[in-house]
C-alpha positions in Angstrom: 15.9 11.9 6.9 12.3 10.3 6.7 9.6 11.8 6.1 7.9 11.6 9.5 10.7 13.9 10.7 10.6 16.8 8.0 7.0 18.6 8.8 7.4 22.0 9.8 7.4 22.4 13.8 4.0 23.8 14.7 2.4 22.7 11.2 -0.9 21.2 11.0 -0.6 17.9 8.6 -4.2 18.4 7.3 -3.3 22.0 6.3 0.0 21.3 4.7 -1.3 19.3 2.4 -4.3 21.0 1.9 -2.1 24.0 0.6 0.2 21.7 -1.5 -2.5 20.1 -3.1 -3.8 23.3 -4.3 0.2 24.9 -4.8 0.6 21.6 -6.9 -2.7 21.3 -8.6 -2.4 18.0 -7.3 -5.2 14.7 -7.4 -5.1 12.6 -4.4 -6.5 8.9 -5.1 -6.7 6.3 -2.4 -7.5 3.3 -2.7 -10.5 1.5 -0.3 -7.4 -0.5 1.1 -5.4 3.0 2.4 -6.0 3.5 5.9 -9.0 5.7 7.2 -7.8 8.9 7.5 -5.8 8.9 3.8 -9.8 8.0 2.0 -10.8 10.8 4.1 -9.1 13.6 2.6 -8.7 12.2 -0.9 -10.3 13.8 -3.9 -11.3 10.0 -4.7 -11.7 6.7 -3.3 -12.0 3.6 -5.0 -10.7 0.4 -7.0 -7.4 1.2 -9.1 -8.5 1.3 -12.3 -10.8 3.8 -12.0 -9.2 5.9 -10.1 -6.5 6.0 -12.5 -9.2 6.7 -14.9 -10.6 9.5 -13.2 -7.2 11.3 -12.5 -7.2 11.4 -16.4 -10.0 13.4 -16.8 -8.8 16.0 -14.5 -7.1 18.7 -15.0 -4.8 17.8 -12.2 -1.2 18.0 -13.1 0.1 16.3 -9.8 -1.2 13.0 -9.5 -0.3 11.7 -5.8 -1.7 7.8 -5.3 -2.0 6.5 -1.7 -1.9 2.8 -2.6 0.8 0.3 -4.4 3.1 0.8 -7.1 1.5 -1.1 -9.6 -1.5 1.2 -9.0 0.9 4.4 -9.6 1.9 3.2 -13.0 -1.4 2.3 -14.3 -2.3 6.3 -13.8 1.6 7.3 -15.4 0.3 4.8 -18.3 -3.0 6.6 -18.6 -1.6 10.1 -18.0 1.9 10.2 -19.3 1.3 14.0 -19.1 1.0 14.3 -15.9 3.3 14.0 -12.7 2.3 11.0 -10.5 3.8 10.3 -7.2 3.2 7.4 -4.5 4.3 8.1 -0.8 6.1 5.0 -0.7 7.9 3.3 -3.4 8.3 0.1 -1.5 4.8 -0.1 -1.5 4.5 -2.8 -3.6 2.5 -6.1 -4.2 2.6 -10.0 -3.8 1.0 -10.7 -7.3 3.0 -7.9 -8.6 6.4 -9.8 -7.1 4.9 -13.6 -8.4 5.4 -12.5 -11.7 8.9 -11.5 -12.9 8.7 -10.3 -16.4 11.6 -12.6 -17.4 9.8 -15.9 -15.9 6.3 -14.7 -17.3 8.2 -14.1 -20.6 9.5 -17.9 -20.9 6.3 -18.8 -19.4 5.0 -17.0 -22.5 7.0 -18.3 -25.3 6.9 -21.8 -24.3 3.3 -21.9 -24.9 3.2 -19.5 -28.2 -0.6 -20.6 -29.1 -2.2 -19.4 -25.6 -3.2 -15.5 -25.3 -2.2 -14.3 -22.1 -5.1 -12.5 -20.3 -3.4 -10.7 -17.3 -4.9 -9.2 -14.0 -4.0 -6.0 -13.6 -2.4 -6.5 -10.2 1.1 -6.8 -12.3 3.7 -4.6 -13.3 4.3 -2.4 -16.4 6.7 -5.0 -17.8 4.3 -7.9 -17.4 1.4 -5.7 -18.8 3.3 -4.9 -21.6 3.8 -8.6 -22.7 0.0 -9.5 -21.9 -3.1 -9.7 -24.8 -5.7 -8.5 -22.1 -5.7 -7.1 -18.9 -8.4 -7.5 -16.9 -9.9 -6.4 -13.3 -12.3 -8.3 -11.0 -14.8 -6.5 -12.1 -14.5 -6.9 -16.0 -12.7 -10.3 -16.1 -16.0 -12.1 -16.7 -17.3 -10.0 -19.3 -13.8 -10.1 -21.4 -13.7 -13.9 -20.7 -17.0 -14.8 -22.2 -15.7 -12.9 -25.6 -12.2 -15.4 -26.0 -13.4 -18.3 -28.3 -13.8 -21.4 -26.3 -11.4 -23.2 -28.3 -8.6 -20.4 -27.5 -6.3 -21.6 -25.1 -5.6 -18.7 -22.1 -2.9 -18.0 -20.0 -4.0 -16.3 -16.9 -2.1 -14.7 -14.1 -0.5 -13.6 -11.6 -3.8 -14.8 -9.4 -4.6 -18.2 -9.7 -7.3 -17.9 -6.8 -9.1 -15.3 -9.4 -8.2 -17.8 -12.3 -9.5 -20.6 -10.5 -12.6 -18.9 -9.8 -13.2 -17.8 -13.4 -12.4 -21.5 -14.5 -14.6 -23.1 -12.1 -17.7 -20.6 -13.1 -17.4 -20.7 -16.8 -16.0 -24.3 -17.4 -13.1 -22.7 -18.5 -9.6 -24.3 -18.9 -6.8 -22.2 -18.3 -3.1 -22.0 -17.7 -2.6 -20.5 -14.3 0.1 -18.6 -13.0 1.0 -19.5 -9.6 0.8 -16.0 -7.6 -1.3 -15.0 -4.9 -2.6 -11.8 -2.8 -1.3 -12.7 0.8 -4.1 -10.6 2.5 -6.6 -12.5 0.9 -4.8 -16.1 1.0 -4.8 -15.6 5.2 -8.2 -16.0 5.6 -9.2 -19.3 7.6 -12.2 -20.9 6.7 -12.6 -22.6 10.1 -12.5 -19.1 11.7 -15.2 -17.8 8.9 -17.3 -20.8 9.8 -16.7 -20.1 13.8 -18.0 -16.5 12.7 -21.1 -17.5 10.3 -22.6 -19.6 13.1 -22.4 -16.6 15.7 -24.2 -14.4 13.2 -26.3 -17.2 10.9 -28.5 -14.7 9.0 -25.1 -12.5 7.8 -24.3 -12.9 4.3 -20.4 -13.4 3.1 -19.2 -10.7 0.5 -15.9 -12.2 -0.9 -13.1 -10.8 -3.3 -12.4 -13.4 -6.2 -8.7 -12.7 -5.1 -9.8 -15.2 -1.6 -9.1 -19.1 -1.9 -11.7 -21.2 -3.2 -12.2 -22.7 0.3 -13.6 -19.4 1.7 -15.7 -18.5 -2.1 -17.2 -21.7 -1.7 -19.2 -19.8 1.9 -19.4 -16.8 0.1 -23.3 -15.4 -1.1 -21.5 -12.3 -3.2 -18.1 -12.6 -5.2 -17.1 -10.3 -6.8 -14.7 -6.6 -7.1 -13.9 -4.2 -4.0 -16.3 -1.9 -5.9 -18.9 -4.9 -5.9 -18.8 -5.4 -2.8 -19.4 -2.2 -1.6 -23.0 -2.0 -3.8 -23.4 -5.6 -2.5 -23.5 -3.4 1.1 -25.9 -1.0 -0.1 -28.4 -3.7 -1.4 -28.4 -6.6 0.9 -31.5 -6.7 2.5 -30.0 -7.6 6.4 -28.6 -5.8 8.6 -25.1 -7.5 9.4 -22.4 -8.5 6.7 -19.2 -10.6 7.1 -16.7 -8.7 4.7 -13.6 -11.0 3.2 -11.3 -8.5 1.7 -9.1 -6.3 3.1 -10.7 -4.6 6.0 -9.9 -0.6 5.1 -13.1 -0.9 2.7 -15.4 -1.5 6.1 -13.9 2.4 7.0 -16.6 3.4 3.3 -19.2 1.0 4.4 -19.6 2.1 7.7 -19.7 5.9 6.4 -22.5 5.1 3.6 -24.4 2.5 5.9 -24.3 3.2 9.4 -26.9 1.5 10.4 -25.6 -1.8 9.2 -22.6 -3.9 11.1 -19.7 -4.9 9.4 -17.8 -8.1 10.0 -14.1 -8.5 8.8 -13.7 -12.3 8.0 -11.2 -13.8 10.5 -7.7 -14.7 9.6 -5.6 -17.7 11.2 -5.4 -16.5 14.6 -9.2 -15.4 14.8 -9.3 -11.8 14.0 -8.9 -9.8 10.9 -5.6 -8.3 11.8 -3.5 -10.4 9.5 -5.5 -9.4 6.7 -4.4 -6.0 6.4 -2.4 -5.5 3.5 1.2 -4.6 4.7 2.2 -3.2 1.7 -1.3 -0.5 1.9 0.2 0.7 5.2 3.1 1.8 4.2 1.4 5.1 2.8 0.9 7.5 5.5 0.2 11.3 6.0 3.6 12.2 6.5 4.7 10.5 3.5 1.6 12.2 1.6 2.9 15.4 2.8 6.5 14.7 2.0 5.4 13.4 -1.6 3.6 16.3 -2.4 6.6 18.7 -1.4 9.3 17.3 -2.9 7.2 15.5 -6.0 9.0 12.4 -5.0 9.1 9.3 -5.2 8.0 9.9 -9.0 6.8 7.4 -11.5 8.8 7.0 -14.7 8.2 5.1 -17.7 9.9 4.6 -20.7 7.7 5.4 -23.8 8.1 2.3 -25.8 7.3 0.0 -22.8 4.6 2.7 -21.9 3.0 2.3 -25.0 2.8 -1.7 -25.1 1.5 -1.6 -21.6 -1.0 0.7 -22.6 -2.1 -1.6 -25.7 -3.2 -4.8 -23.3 -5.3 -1.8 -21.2 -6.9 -0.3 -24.3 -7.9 -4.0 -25.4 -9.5 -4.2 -21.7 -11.3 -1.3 -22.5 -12.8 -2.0 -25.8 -13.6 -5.2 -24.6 -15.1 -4.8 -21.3 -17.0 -1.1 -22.0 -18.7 0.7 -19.2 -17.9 -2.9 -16.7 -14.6 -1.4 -16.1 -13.2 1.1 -14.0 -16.5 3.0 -13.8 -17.6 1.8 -10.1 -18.7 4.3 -7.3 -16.1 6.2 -6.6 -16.1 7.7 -2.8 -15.6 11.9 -3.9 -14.6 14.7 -1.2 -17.3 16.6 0.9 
């Protein structure tokens, strides 16, 4: 039986899951990509990483993350302690399934003098093979550490690659994989939509192809763009991510418009991320009842994930998993 047909008759949804939250000493993270009315009652709101970051300093032993899988491991790496449950397991991610750990493993060994700094858009597997992982928002600062005569690997993204080799001069081995919300936006359509509003600047995610960074006046992390909204002087910005982060704008700003960047067919519908909307409040509900679907990692493979993400860490400091995070009021 799904879990859209196992709510109590009569039960309110918001009030179920207030009371399991609280029965459960349960966290709820969603990321800016979840669908309106999942950031709304969340604990927190934000990029992965720090969310995953913030769970571990509660005292939370239920952590339930609205988002993708890769996104629920990252917390079970950081808090093996601690219960953590996504409403849907076949929420996964395109990166995520560019990059099986077998290929990335030849991939690997057939160029033994390259260090493989890894996105964290991968799974546990991949993580655990990787030097560094990186984010979009510490990526620059780790890559500006590597010796220029080091030779990288960098995947699963090569639109992010491509982006950090083009602004740093940097040659690097890129792995073939892409975000297909972010690879569907048209630059003839964001061109169509920059002459109807002239004076609106472009907020990008490094994740977008380089034809649509090459418009953009701000690259840079979900997290980034959402300060980029805060400081921009205008009144109108066209956003090219994944439209669910407009739903934080709009509450912190609203007296600024927000543009989604148009996909293929004009509008911004294509763009949202089909594997985000799998999570819904049912599933929340049903997640938090039965503490199911549950994350589960081996220890070993736990640990060597965990090494690439404490590398990150040391390397990258407070540029990392520390953005504004969107808190219940």
């Amino acid at each position: 039986m799904s879990a859209e047909t196992t709510i109590p008759a009569g039960a309110d949804l918001l009030e179920e899951i207030e009371r399991l939250r609280k029965e459960r000493n349960a966290v709820i993270l969603a990321h800016y990509y979840q669908k309106p009315e999942l950031q709304d009652l969340a604990d927190f709101v934000g990029d992965s990483l720090e969310l995953s970051r913030k769970a571990a300093e509660t005292d939370a032993e239920v952590i339930a993350f609205c988002g993708v899988k890769f996104m629920a491991d990252t917390a079970k790496i950081l808090s093996p302690e601690k219960i953590v449950v996504l409403p849907d397991l076949d929420a996964g991610c395109s990166l995520e399934d560019s990059c099986p750990p077998e290929k990335f493993k030849a991939f690997r060994e057939a160029h033994p003098d390259h260090i493989a700094l890894t996105y964290i858009n991968c799974s546990t597997e991949v993580k655990a093979l990787s030097d560094i992982i990186v984010t979009s928002s510490s990526a620059e600062t780790i890559l500006q550490q590597i010796p220029k005569d080091q030779p990288i690997i960098f995947g699963p993204d090569r639109h992010l690659g491509g982006y950090l080799s083009r602004k740093f001069n940097r040659e690097m081995l890129l792995w073939p994989g892409v975000c297909i919300v972010h690879e569907a936006f048209s630059e003839t359509e964001l061109l169509k939509l920059k002459a109807q509003h002239p004076d609106a600047p472009i907020a990008a995610h490094p994740e977008c192809p380089p034809t649509i960074l090459d418009h953009a006046d701000h690259v840079g992390s979900t997290s980034s763009i959402l300060n980029f909204a805060k400081s921009f002087p205008g009144d109108t910005l066209i956003v090219a991510t994944e439209p669910h982060i407009i739903h934080q704008m709009e509450k912190a700003l609203p007296d600024k418009t927000f543009i989604g960047a148009p996909g293929a067919d004009g509008n911004c519908n294509c763009n949202i991320c089909p594997y985000m909307a799998l999570n819904t409040m049912e599933k929340l509900y049903a997640c938090l009842r039965d503490l199911e679907p549950r994350i589960e990692i081996e220890e070993g493979l736990r640990l060597k994930a965990k090494a690439s993400l404490d590398r990150m860490l040391e390397m990258a400091g407070s540029t990392v998993g520390k953005g504004d995070l969107g808190n219940r009021s």
